[in-house]
N, C-alpha and C positions, 0 to 999 in steps of 0.2 A: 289257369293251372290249378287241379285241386289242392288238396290237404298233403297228399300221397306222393304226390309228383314234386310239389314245392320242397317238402323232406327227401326225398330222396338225390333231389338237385345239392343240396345245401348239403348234406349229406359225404356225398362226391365231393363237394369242395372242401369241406373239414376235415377229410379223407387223406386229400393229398397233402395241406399243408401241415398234418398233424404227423402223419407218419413217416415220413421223410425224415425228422430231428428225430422223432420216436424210434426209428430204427438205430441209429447211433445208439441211443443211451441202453436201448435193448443189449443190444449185442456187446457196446463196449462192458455194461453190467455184468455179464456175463463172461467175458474176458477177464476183467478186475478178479472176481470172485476165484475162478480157476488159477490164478497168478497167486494166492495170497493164498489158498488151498495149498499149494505147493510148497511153503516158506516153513521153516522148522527152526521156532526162535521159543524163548526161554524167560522166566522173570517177567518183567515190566513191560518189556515188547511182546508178548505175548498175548497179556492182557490188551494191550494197544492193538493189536491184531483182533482178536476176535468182538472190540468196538467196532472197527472197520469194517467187520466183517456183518457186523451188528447194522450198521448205518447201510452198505451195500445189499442186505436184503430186503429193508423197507423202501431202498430207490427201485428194487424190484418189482415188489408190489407193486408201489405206486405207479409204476410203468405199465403192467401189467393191467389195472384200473385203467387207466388212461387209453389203452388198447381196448377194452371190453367196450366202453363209452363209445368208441365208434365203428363198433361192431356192433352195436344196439344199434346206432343209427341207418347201419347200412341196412337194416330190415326194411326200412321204409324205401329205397332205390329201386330200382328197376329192375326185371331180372337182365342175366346177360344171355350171350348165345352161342355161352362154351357148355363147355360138358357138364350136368348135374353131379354134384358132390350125394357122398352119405353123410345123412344130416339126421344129427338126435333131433326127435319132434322136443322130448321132454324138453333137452337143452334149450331151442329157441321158442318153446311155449315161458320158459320161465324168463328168458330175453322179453318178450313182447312183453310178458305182466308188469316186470320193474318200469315200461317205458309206459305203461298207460297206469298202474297202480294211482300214482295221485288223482289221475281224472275218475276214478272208479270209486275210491275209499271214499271219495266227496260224495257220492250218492249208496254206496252199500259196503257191509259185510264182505269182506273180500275171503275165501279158503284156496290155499292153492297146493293140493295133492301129486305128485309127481312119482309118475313110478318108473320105472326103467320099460321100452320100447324097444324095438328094432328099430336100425335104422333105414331108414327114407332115401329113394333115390330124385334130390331135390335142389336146386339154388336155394340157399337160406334168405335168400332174400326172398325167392315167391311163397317159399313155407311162412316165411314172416310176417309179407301179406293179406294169406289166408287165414293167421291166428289173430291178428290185429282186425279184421273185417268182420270175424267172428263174436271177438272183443268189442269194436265197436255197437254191433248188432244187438249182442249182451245188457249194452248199456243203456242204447234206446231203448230197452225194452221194461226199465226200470219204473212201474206205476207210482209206487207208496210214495209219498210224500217224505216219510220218516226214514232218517238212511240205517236206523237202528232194524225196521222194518224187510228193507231190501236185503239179500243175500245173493252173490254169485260165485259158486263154487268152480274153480277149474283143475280140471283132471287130465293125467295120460296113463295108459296101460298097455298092456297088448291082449286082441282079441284075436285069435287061431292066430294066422301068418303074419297079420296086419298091425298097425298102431293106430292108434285112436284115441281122439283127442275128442272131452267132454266140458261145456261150460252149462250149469246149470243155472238157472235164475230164478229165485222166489224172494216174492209168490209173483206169479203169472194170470195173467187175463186169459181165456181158452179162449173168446174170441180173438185175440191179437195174430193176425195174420204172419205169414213171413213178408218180412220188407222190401226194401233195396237193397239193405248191407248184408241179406242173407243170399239174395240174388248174385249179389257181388263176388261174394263167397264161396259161390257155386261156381262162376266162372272161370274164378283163379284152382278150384279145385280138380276143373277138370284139364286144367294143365301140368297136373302132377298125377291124376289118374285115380285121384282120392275122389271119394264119395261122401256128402254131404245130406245130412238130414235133422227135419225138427219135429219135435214130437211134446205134447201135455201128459206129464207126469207127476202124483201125487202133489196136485198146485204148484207146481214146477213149471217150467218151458225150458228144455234140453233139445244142445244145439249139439251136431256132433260131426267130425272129419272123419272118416277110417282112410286110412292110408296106405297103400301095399309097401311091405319091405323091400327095401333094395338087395339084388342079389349076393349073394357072401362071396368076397374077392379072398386067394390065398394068398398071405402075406412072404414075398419070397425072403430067404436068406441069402446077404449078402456077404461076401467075404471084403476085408478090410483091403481097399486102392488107394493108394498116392496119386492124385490125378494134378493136371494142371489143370487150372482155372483160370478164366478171364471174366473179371469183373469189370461193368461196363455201365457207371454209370455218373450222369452231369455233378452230380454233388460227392465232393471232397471226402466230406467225412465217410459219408456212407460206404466209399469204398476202402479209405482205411479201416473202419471197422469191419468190412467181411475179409478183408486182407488179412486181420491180428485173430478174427475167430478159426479162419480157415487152415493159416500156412501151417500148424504146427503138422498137421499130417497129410496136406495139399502145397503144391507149388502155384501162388498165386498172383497173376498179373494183371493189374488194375488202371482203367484208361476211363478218363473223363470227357472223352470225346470219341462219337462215333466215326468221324470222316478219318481220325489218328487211330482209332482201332483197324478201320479198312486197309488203312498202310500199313499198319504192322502185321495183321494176317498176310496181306500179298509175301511177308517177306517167310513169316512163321504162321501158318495155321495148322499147328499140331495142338490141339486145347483138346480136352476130354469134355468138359463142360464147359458152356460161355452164360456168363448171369447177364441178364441188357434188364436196361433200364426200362419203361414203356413210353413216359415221356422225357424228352430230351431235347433240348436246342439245337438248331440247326439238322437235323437224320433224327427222326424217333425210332424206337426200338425197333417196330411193327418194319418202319422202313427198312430199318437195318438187315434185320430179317429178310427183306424181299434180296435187299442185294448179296445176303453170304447165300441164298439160293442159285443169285446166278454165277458169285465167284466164286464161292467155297458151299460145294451144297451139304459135304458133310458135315461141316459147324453149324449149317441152319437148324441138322437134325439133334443137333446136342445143346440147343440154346433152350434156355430158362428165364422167361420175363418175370420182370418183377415189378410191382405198381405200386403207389401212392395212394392207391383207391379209386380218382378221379377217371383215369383212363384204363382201368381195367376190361370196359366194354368191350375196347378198341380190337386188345386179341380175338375175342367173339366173335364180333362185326366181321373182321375179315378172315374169321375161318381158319385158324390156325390153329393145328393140333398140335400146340406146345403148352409144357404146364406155365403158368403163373403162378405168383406169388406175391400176396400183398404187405406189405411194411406193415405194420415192424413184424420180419420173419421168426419165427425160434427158432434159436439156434439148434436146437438139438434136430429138428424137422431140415432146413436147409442140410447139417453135414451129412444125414442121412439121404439125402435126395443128391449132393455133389456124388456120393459112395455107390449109391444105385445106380447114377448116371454114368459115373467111370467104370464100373461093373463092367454095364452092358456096350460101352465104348473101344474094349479090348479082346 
């Protein structure tokens, strides 16, 4: 197993057991804060209120942080074999830098220029690939001795329709051939439809991606639905938590077991939206999924997985054109996407 595979395995597992507690504190965060928003107090409690409110946005952040960390990691996973997202290059060029920066600063001058790009129609994990292989590339390619000596500049802009991504390295050998990691980098580039090339400039050696943009989606308006939901997943909290984010303007019914969800639809399956878990004891989501196809095929078409990271492949794998979602959700994204879904449900 290499370098790339080993992370990306390890990855997936920190994935799942991180974001599952991570979604609670996400979303219950985010509940607190809107509850104590609400409160109209005076004097001393007032002041006591906006400490609370004080301490409640640094569990945010830190939340937040905690999220990014393994959203860095998942660069190094595998891609999967759902649908390509639009993916800022800029955004996961400056992901990859923070995750190689220590092994880089140890041998050179690091500049890291970002300009705003179109976006990319791409898995962030294979764009993450291709920035990191290029990165690496970069690095081997580092001669001087002195790390005062070395320099590698990396850049994004946009050129005509495209984005492009530029890592420069001086100074440069002009005989130094392209390697493996540029080989490597060709390969994953032509999985995203990006073009890759090297070239000796002013004692430089500039590696470079251009990337075609992804097509521009219109973003519809929605008008405000009261929907029922059914949330459906093994852990406790996580469904009390989308329970206290969702009910105030959704009616929200929450089952911690799939084989007790199958009974309760036989009796009610009038849900606008159903959230499933992906992994779950005894029926995983995916399965679950197979069977409201054969009982209820309307609910198949209105379920939304949601993952831990680990088994997010799974949807892919088997070819299911439902969105997922991976923990910890935003809140503001999921009641948008309940709203979308009951929308188009009535």
């Amino acid at each position: 197993m290499n370098r790339e595979s080993a992370l990306g395995t390890l990855a997936a597992a920190v994935a799942h057991e991180v974001n599952n507690p991570l979604a609670v504190v996400v979303v219950n965060l985010h509940t607190v804060r809107r509850l104590l928003d609400g409160l109209d107090l005076e004097g001393s409690a007032r002041q006591t209120l906006e400490t609370v409110l004080e301490i409640v946005g640094e569990c945010e952040v830190s939340a937040q942080r905690v999220s990014r960390v393994v959203d860095q990691l998942r660069m190094f996973s595998a891609p999967t074999a759902a649908v390509p997202d639009r993916v800022s290059p800029a955004e996961v060029t400056e992901v990859c830098f923070r995750l190689l920066r220590p092994e880089i600063a140890a041998r050179a001058e690091i500049e890291l220029v970002l300009e705003p790009t179109p976006k990319v129609s791409a898995h962030s994990a294979d764009l993450g690939r291709l920035l990191l292989s290029l990165l690496s590339t970069a690095t081997s390619e580092l001669h001087a001795p002195d790390r005062a000596t070395n320099r590698i500049r990396i850049s994004t802009h946009t050129e005509g329709t495209d984005a492009r991504i530029e890592v420069r390295i001086t100074p440069a050998d002009a005989s130094h051939a392209a390697g493996k990691g540029l080989a490597q980098a060709s390969e994953i580039a032509d999985t995203l439809g990006a073009r890759i090339s090297a070239r000796h400039e002013d004692g430089a050696r500039v590696l470079v991606a251009r990337i075609p943009s992804a097509p521009t989606a219109a973003i519809p308006v929605v008008p405000p639905v009261k929907a029922r939901v059914l949330v459906l997943d093994d852990e406790r909290l996580v469904g009390r938590a989308m329970r206290r984010l969702l009910q105030r303007d959704n009616e929200v019914v929450v089952q911690t077991d799939a084989l007790e969800a199958l009974e309760l639809l036989a009796e009610d399956d009038v849900f606008d939206v159903l959230i499933v878990d992906v992994r779950m004891p005894r029926m995983s989501g995916v399965e679950f999924h197979a069977r409201l196809v054969e009982l209820h095929p309307e609910c198949a078409e209105r379920l939304v997985f949601m993952s831990g990271g680990a088994d997010h492949d799974l949807v892919g794998e088997a070819g299911l054109p439902r969105p997922c979602l991976e923990k910890p959700v935003a809140p503001a994204r999921l009641r948008e996407l309940v709203r979308q879904m009951a929308s188009g449900a009535r």
